[in-house]
C-alpha positions as CSV (number, residue, x, y, z in Angstrom):
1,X,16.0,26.2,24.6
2,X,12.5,27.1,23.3
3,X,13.1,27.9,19.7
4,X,15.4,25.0,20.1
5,X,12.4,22.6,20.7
6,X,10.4,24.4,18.2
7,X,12.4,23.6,15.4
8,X,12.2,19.7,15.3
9,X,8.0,20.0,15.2
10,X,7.8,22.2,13.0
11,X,10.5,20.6,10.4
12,X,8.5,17.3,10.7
13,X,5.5,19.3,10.2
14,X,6.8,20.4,6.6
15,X,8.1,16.8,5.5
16,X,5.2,15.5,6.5
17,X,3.1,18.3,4.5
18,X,5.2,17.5,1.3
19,X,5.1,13.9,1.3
20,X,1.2,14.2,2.4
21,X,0.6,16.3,-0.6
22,X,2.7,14.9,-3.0
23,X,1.4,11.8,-2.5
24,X,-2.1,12.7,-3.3
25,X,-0.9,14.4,-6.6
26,X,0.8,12.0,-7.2
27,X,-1.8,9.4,-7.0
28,X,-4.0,11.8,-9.8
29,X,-1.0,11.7,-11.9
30,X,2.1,9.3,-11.4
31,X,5.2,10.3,-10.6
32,X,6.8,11.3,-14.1
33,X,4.1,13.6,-15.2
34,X,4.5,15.7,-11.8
35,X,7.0,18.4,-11.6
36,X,8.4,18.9,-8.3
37,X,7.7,23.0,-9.1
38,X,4.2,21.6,-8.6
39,X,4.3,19.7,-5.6
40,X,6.1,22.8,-4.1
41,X,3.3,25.0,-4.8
42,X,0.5,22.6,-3.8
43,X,2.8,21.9,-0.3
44,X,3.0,25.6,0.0
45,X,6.8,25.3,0.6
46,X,9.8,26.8,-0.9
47,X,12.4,25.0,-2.6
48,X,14.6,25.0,0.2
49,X,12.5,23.6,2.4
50,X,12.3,20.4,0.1
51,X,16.3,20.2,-0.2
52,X,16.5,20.1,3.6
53,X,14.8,16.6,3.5
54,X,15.2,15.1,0.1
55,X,18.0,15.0,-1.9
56,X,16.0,14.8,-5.4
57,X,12.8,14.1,-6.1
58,X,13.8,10.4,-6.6
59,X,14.5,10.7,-2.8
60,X,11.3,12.5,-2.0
61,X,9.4,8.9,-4.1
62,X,11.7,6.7,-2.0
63,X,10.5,8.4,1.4
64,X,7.1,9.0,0.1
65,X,7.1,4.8,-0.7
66,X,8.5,4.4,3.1
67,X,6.1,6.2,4.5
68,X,3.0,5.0,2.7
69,X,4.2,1.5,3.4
70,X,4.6,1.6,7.0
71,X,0.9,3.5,7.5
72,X,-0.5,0.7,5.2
73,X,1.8,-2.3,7.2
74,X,0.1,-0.8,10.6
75,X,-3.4,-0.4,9.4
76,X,-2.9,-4.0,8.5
77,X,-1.7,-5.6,12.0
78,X,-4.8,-3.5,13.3
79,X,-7.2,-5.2,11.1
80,X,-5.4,-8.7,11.1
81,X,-5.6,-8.6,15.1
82,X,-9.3,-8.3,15.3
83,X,-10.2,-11.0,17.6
84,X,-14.1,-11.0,17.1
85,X,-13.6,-12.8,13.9
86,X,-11.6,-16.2,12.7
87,X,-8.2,-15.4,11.1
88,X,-10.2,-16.4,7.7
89,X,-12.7,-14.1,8.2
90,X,-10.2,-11.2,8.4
91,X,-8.5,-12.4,5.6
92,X,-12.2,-12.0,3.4
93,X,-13.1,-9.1,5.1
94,X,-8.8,-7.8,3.8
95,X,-9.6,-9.0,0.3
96,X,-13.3,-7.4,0.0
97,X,-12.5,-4.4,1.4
98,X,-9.8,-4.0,-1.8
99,X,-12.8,-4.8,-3.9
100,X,-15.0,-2.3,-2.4
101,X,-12.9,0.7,-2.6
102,X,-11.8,0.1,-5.8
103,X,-16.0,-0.2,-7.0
104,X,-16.5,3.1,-5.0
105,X,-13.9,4.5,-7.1
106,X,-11.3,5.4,-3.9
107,X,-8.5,3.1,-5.3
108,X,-7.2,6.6,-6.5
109,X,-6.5,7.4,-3.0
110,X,-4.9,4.5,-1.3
111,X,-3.4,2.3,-3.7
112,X,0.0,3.8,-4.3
113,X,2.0,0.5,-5.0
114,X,-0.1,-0.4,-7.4
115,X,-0.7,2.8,-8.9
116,X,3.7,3.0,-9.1
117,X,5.1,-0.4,-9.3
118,X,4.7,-0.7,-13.2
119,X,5.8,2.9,-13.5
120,X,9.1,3.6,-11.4
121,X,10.2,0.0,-11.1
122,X,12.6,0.6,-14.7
123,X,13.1,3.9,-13.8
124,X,14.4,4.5,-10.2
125,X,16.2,1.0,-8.5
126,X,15.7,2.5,-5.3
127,X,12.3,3.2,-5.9
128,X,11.8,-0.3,-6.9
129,X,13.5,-1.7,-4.2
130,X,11.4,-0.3,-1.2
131,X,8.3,-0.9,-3.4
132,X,9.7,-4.6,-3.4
133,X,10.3,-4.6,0.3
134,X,7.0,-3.4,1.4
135,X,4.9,-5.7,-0.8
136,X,6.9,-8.6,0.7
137,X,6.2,-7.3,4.3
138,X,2.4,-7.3,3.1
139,X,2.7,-11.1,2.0
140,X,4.3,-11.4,5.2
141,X,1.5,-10.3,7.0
142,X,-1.2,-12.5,4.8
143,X,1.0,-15.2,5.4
144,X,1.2,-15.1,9.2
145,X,-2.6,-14.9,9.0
146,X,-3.1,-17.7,7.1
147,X,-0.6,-19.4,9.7
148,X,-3.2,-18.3,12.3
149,X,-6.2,-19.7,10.1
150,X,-4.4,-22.6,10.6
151,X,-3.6,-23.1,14.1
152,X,-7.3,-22.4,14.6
153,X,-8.6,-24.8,12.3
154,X,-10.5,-22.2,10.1
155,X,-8.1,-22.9,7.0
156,X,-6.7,-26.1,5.7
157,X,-3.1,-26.9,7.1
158,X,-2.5,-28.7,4.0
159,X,-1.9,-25.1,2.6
160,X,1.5,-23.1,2.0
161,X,1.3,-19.8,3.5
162,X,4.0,-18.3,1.8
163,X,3.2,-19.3,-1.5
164,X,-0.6,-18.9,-0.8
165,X,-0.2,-15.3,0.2
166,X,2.1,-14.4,-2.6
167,X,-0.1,-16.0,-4.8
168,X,-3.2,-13.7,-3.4
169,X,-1.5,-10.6,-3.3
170,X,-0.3,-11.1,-6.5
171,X,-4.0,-12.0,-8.0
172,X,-5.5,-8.9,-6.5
173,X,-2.6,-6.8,-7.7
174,X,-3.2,-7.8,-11.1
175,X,-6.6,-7.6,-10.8
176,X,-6.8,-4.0,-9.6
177,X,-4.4,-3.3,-12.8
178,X,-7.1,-5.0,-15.1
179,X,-9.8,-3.3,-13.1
180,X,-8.1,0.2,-14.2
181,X,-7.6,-0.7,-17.4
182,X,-11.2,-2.1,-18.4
183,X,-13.2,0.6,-15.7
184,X,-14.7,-2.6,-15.0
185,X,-15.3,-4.5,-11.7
186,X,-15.0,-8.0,-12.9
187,X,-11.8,-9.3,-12.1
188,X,-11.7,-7.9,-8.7
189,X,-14.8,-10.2,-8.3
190,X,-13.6,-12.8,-9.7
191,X,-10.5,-11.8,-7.3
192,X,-12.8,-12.7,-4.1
193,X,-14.1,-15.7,-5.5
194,X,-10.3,-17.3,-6.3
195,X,-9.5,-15.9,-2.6
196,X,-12.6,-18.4,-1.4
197,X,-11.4,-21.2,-3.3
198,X,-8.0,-20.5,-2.5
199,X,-8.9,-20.6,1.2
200,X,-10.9,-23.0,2.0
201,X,-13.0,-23.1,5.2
202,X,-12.7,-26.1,7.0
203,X,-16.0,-25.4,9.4
């Protein structure tokens, strides 16, 4: 029954390892340019132990998408739910927190969507396809705060939430991209500044 029990932890243990390190890799240098015989060795892990989870690497970038996802999604709830600020506050404090470690140059090391959605979305459908699910559940989550803004009074109600937090996360997507592209921090500040405008405080 021991070794039984054993097993389990320490199988989690390895996935875990190999999406943990592949994902930082992968953040240095996209998913095409990185050979699985490389994430292996930087995982410390035989290729068996990779087959027992993922069925190609394809699979290992659709887990790897999951997983990053649902940390970001929970890290989000935690932030939205702080109570010692309005709902519009959080929402400034979401949006200059993207600006700030993108200027501190730690974009690199959280900002996998945006570092893979131009990348694997013609390349893997089912890549795509989780990438499209989980920036939707982000929108969802700006959207209910914006909802909340609301209800308190701290945001105009004439607003659409939906379309307002599409709109954002779509703005700051694009500006990260233009940020990478320039090595410039401009259009993430003009980012915050639209986010202002495009929330308006009503006290």
């Amino acid at each position: 029954m021991q070794k039984y029990d054993e097993r389990p932890h320490t199988y989690q243990d390895t996935r875990e390892r190999i999406l943990a390190t592949g994902e930082q890799l992968i953040l240095g240098r996209g998913f095409s340019a990185l050979g699985l015989s490389e994430i292996l060795a930087a995982a410390a892990v035989p290729k068996g132990s990779f087959y027992h989870y993922f069925q190609s690497k394809e699979g290992f970038g659709v887990a790897m998408l999951e997983r990053y996802f649902a940390d970001y999604q929970q890290r989000l709830t935690s932030q939205f739910a702080d109570q010692s600020l309005s709902a519009r506050e959080r929402l400034l404090m979401y949006f200059a927190g993207w600006q700030e470690t993108t200027d501190n140059g730690e974009c690199h090391k959280f900002c996998l969507a945006v570092k893979l959605a131009a990348e694997v979305s013609d390349l893997s459908e089912p890549m795509r396809a989780v990438l499209s699910v989980g920036m939707r559940g982000i929108c969802t989550q700006i959207a209910e705060t914006i909802r909340l803004a609301q209800a308190e009074g701290s945001v105009s109600a004439a607003l659409n939430a939906e379309e307002s937090a599409t709109s954002l996360y779509s703005m700051w997507v694009g500006a990260s991209l233009l940020a990478k592209v320039h090595h410039e921090r401009q259009p993430l500040t003009q980012a915050l500044k639209q986010t202002e405008l495009l929330l308006p405080a009503t006290r």
